[in-house]
Every structure is written in structure tokens, then in C-alpha cells.
N, C-alpha and C positions, 0 to 999 in steps of 0.2 A: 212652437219649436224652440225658441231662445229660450223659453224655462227648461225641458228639457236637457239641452246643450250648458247649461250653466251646471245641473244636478250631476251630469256626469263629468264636467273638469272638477266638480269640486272632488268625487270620489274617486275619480284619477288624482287630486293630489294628496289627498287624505292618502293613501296606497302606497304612492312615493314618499312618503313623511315618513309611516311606519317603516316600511322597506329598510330606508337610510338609517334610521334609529337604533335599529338593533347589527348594522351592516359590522361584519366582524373585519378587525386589522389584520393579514396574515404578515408576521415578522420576517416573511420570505419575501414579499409581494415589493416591486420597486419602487413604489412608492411610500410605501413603511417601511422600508428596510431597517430590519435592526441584528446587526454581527453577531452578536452573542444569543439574541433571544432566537434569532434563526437558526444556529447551529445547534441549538439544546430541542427544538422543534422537529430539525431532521432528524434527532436521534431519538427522541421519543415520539416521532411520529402523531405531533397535535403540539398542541400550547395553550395555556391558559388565557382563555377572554372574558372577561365579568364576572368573576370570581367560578366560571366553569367550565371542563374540560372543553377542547376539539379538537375532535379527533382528524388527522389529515395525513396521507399518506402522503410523501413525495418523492417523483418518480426522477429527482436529480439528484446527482451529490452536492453541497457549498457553493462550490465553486460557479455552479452553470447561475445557482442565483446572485452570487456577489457578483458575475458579471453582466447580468439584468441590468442590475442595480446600477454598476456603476456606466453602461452604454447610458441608462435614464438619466442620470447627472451630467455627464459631460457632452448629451444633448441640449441641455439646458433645464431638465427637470430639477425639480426641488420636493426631497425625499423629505417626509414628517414621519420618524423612527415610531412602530408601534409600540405603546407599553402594554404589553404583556401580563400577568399575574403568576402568580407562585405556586397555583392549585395541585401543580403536576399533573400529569396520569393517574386516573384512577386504577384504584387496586382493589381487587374480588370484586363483590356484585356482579352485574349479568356479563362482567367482560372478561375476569378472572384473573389469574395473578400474572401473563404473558400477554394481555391484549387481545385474548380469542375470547368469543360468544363462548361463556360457559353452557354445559349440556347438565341436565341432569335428568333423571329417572329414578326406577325401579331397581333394585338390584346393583349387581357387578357390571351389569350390560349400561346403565344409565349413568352409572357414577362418574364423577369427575375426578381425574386423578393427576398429580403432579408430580413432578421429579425432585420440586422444592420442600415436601410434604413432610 
């Protein structure tokens, strides 16, 4: 039994190790809070994290998370600002040039078509 019970903490923390590794900062979230890169986030809906888009929709305006944010500080939290990356929103490819699942097909019927075009 102890050999067993050993083999499975070890890949219970092997699990946690990767988990945290790749665990992304959201510039909204109150403990990374970062002003600027959160409000370029609500507006383009994602942020740049390790040189790649994420995509995040969020269902507040600014304000509801600078006041997260700041309830977490003057409870006595200690906010470590996310850095963010530059990558922007991707543009065309499978998402298209507004942010929707591009469609494509056959024809007039499959086509994708834009107002930007």
C-alpha cells in the first residue's frame, strides 16, 4: 500500500506543477490587476499571454473590476500587475476579420463575406 500511495502523490504533484506552469494572468483578475492592460482586454475582448492570443469575453464594464481590485488591496491583498504581451487579436484565419468562426463552403451559400471587403 505505501508504494502505491507514494506513486499517486507523486502524479498528483507532477499535475499541479504543470497545471501552474502554464496557468495564464488575466489583467482583470484582482490579483494581477493591471489598468491599462485591462481596459485594452475589455475592449478587445482577450489579451495577449506568451506570445498568444486569449480569447475572454467579459461580462463587466472597467469599473466593476477596478473595484475588485481595489476591495483586494485595502483588505490587505497585494496585487502583482500581469504583463501582458502585444500580440493583439488575431486577424482572418478561422476567426475572421470581427472575431466570429469564419464559415466557408461551396458557392454564394458558403461564402464568407464582409462589409470591410
Amino acid at each position: 500500500m505505501k508504494k502505491s500511495a507514494n506513486v499517486t502523490v507523486s502524479i498528483v504533484a507532477a499535475v499541479g506543477i504543470a497545471a501552474g506552469a502554464d496557468q495564464r494572468l488575466d489583467p482583470c483578475s484582482s490579483t494581477t490587476f493591471d489598468e491599462a492592460a485591462c481596459r485594452a482586454a475589455i475592449q478587445n475582448n482577450g489579451y495577449c499571454w506568451n506570445g498568444r492570443w486569449v480569447r475572454l469575453k467579459y461580462h463587466y464594464p472597467f469599473p466593476y473590476y477596478y473595484d475588485t481590485y481595489w476591495e483586494f488591496v485595502t483588505a490587505g491583498g497585494v496585487a502583482n500587475p500581469a504583463v501582458v504581451g502585444t500580440c493583439g487579436p488575431p486577424r482572418g484565419g478561422i476567426w475572421g476579420a470581427h472575431g466570429a468562426l469564419a464559415r466557408a463552403g461551396f458557392g454564394s451559400t458558403g461564402a464568407c463575406h464582409s462589409a470591410h471587403s
